[in-house]
N, C-alpha and C positions, 0 to 999 in steps of 0.2 A: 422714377426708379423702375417703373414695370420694364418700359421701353429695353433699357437698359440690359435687364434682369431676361428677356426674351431675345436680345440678342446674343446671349450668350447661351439658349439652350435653358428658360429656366424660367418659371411660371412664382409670378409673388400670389402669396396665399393669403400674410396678412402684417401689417406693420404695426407696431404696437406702440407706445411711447410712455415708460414708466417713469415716474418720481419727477421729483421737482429743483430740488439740487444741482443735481448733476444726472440729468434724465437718462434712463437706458432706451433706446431703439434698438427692436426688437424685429428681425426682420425674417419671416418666416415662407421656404420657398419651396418647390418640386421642379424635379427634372420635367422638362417640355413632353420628354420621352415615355414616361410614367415610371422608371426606371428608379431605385433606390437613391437618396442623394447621400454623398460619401463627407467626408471631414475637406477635402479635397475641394469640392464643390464650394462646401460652406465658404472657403478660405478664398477663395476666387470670388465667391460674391461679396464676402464681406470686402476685399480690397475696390472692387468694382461702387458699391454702395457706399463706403467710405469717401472716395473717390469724390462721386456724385454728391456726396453730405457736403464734405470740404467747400466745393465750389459753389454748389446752390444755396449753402449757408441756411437752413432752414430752420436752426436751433441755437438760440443764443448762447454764449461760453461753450463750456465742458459737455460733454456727452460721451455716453460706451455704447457699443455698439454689438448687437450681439446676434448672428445669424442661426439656423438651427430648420431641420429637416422640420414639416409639420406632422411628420409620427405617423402612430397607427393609429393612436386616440384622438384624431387631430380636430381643429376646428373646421366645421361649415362655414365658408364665406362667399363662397359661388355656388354661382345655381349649377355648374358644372360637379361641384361636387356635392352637391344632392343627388344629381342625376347620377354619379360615379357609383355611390353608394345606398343606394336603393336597397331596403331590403335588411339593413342594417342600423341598430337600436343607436340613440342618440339622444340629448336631453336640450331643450333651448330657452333659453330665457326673454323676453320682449319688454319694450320701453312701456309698451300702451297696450294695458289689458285686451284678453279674446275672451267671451263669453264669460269676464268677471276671474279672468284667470293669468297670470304673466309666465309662469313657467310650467314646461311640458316634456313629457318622456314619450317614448315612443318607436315604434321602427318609420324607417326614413323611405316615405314614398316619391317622395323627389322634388325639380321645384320647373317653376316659368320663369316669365320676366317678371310678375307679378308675387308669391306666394310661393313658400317652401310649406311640403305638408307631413305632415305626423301622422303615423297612424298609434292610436293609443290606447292603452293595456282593455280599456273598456271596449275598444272596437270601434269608435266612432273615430271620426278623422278630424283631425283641427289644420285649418289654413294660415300658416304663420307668415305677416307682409314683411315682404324686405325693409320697408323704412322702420318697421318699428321692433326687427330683430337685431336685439343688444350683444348675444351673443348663441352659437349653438356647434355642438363638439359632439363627434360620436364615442359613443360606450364602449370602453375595450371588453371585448367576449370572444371566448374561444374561436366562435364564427367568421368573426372581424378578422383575428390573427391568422385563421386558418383559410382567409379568402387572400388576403394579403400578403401571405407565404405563398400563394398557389399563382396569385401575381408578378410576381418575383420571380420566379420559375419561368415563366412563360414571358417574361421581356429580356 
């Protein structure tokens, strides 16, 4: 799906797959450009990903499909966007305890190939591993909106 999704100008963030029924995939994307993605977009990917669902068949029966900008509050899923947003508060959750701990808040110091890092209200820094981050999304705050409106502007 990435391939796909980059050939037309357009970066996958994260693909989700809820319920059991009749599953929703969930597919969540940014412009290549860093540029706002429009309802326009969505509707192009969603045909393009449906597309690709149809043919590669990779969910038995019924399935909805539901495409959608990853926001302002969006999730961490690349170290790209660690590094995007440096600087800015975020909370993460992990499979396998750090220091007797699985979830953490924080501002976002970025990441590697290895470790996404937190810096945390105490001041100390926690090293979160990619295998074992479950999940991690940044905190909407005036700052966030107000860095991302001023992004906007300037693409």
């Amino acid at each position: 799906m990435a391939p796909t999704l980059a050939g037309m100008g357009y970066e996958l963030v994260r693909i989700a797959i809820l319920g059991r029924e009749r599953p929703t995939v969930q597919v969540m994307a940014d412009r290549a450009d860093g540029t706002l993605i429009s309802v326009e977009d969505c509707e192009a990917i969603s045909h393009a990903v449906g597309a690709v669902m149809d043919v590669e068949d990779p969910i038995q029966g019924n399935w909805t499909l539901e495409v959608s900008s990853a926001g302002i509050d969006r999730p961490l899923t690349r170290r790209k966007d660690w590094n995007r947003f440096v600087g800015h508060r975020a909370r993460a959750e992990l499979a396998v305890p750090v220091a007797g701990q699985k979830r953490f808040s924080g501002v976002v110091l970025g990441a590697d190939e290895h470790v996404a890092r937190l810096r945390l209200d105490d001041g100390s820094e926690v090293a979160l591993p990619w295998p074992d981050l479950r999940r991690a999304k940044l905190v909407l705050t005036d700052a966030l909106i107000d860095a991302t409106a001023t992004q906007t502007k300037t693409n």
